[in-house]
C-alpha positions in Angstrom: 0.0 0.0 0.0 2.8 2.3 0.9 6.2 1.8 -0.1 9.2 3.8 1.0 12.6 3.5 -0.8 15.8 5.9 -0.1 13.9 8.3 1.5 16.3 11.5 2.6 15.4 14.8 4.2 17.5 17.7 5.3 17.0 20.8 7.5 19.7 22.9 6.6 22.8 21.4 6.8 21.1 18.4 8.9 21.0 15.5 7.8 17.7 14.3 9.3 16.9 10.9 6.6 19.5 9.3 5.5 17.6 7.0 3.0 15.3 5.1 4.6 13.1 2.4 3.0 10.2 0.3 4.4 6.9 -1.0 3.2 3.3 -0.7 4.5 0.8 -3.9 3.5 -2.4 -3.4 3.1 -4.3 -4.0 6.5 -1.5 -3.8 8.7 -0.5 -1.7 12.0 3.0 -0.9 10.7 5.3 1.2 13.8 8.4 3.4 13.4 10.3 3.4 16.6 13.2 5.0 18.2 14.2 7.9 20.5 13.5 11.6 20.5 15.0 13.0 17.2 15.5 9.8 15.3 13.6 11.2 12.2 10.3 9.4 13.2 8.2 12.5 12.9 9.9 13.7 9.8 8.8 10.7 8.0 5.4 11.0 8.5 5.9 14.8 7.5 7.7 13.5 4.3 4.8 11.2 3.4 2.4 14.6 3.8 5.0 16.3 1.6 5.0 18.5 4.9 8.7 18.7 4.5 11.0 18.6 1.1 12.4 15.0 0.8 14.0 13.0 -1.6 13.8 9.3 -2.8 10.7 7.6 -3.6 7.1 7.8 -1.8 4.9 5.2 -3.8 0.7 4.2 -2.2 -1.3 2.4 -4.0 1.2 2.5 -6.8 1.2 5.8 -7.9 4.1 8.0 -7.0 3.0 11.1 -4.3 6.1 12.7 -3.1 5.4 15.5 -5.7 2.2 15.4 -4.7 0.2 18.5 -2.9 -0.5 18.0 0.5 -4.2 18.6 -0.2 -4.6 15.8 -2.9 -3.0 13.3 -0.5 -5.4 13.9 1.6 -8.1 13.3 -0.9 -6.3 9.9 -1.7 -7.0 9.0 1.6 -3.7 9.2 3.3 -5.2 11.0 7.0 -1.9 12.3 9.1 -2.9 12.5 12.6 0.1 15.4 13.9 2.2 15.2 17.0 0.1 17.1 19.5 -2.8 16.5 18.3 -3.4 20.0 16.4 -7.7 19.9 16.8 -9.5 23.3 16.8 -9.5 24.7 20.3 -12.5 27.2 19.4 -14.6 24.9 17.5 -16.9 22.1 19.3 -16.2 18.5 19.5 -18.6 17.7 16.8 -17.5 21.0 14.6 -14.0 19.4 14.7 -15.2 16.3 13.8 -17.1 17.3 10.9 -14.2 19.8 9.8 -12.4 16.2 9.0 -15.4 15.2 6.3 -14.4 18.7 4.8 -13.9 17.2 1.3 -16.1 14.6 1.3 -19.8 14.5 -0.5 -21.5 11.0 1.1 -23.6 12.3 3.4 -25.1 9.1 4.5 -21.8 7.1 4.7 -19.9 10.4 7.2 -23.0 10.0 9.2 -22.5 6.8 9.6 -18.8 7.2 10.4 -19.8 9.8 12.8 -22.1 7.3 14.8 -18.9 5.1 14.7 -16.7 7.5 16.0 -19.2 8.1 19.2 -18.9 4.6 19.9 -15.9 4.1 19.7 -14.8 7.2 21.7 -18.4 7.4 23.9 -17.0 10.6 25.8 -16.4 12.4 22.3 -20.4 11.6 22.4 -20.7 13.2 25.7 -19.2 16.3 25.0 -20.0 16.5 21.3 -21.1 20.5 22.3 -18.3 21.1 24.4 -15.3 23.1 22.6 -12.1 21.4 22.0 -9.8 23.3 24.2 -12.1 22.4 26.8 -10.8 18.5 27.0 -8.6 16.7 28.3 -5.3 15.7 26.6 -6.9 12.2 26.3 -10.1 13.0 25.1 -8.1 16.1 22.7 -6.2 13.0 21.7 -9.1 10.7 20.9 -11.1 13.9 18.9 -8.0 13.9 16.6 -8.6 10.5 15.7 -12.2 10.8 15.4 -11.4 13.6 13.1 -9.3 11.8 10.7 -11.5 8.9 10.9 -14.6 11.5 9.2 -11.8 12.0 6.5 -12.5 8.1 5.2 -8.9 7.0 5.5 -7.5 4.1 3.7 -4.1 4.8 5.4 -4.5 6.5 9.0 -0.5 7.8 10.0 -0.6 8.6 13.7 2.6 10.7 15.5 3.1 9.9 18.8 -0.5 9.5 20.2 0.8 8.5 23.5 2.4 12.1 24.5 1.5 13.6 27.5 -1.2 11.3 27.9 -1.3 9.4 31.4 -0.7 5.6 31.1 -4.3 4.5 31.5 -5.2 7.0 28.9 -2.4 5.9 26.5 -3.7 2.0 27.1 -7.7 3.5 26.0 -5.8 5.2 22.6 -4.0 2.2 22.0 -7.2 -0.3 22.3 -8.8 1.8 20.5 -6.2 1.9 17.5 -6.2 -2.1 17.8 -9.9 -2.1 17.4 -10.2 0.2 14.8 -8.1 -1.9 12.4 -9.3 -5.5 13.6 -13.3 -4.1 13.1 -12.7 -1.7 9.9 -9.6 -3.8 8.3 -7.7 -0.2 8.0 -4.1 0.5 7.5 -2.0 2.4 10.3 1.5 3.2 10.1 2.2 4.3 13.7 5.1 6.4 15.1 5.7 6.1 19.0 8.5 6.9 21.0 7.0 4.5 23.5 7.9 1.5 21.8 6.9 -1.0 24.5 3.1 0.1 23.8 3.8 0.2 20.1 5.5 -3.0 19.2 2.8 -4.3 21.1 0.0 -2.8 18.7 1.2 -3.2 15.7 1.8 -6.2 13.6 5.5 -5.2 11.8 7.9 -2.8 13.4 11.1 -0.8 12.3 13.5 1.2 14.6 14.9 4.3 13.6 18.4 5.9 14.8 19.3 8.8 13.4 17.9 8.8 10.5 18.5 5.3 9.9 16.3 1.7 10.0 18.8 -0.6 12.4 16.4 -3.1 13.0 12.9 -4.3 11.2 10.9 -7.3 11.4 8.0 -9.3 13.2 6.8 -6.7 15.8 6.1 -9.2 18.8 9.5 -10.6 17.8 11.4 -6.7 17.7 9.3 -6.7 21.6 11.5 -9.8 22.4 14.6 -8.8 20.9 17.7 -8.0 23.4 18.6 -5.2 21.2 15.5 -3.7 21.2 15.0 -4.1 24.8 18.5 -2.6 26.5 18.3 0.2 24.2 14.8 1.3 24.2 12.8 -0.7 26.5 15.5 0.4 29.4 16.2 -3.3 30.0 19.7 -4.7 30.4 
């Protein structure tokens, strides 16, 4: 569905990418891991053409990295941001529908929106309340809902566990399990908590500086002494 190959980015003279490549299958929770500043975030901002990159961006077969921001979007690539980026003066259910913006199928984004209440029942609750009212968690889960009302076919989600408490960060991460076991969706994940994320997802790579060191079977990558010394804080 998504294929990465020699991706580079710089910022300035930093030399944030340094050609990565990895693939996304259809129906998969794919997760890029590694510490603060490994280039996680700048991948997914490469994929939004957020940020100039070079190398090839390929979904669905057709080349995007090119490609305005606004017409990936309309493929149905959703990018959820790091810190969450809803609309503190709009209500729960404005924010929500601002995420159907270009979308026509009125039936199917009410339908979407009923699935969105139940799978985040206090977005329901305070579907009148503004955004800047809530919670980090429930700010959080509004951001997914969000990109859930854009119809996504590939849902990329930047650190969803920051600044959350760890009950709250176990609810986002259910959630994100049952979204793709119920709707079959696609969800490359980036997390700094890698514990949580390798635990989510079904294929993992980890990052360092700018660099894939280690990919493979995600449960197997949670196993991995490697993995576990140097990010799990395990010796």
């Amino acid at each position: 569905m998504l294929k990465i190959k020699d991706l580079e980015v710089y910022y300035g003279g930093i030399h944030a990418l340094k050609g990565i490549s990895f693939d996304v299958k259809n129906g998969q929770i794919v997760t890029l891991v590694g510490s603060n500043g490994a280039g996680k975030t700048t991948t997914l901002k490469a994929i939004s053409n957020l940020v100039k990159s070079k190398g090839s961006i390929e979904y669905n077969g057709q080349e995007i990295s090119n490609m305005h921001s606004e017409k990936i979007v309309a493929q149905g690539l959703i990018h959820v941001p790091e810190g969450r980026k809803i609309f503190t003066a709009l209500t729960v259910e404005e924010n929500l529908m601002m995420g159907a913006y270009l979308r026509k199928d009125k039936e199917k984004m009410e339908k979407d929106l009923q699935y969105v209440y139940e799978l985040f029942p206090r977005l329901k609750e305070r579907a009148k309340q503004y955004g800047g009212t809530l919670s980090g968690g429930e700010q959080q889960m509004l951001a997914i809902g969000r990109a859930i009302m854009s119809a996504p076919k590939l849902l990329m989600l930047d650190e969803p566990s920051m600044g959350l408490a760890p009950i709250v960060v176990e609810e986002i991460f259910e959630s994100i399990k049952e979204l793709n076991k119920r709707t079959g969706l696609t969800v490359l994940l980036v997390e700094q908590n890698a514990n949580i994320a390798l635990q989510t997802a079904h294929i993992g790579y980890v990052i360092e500086t700018g660099q894939i060191a280690f990919s493979g079977n995600a449960n197997e990558l949670l196993h991995d002494d490697r993995v576990r010394k140097a990010y799990l804080g395990e010796e």
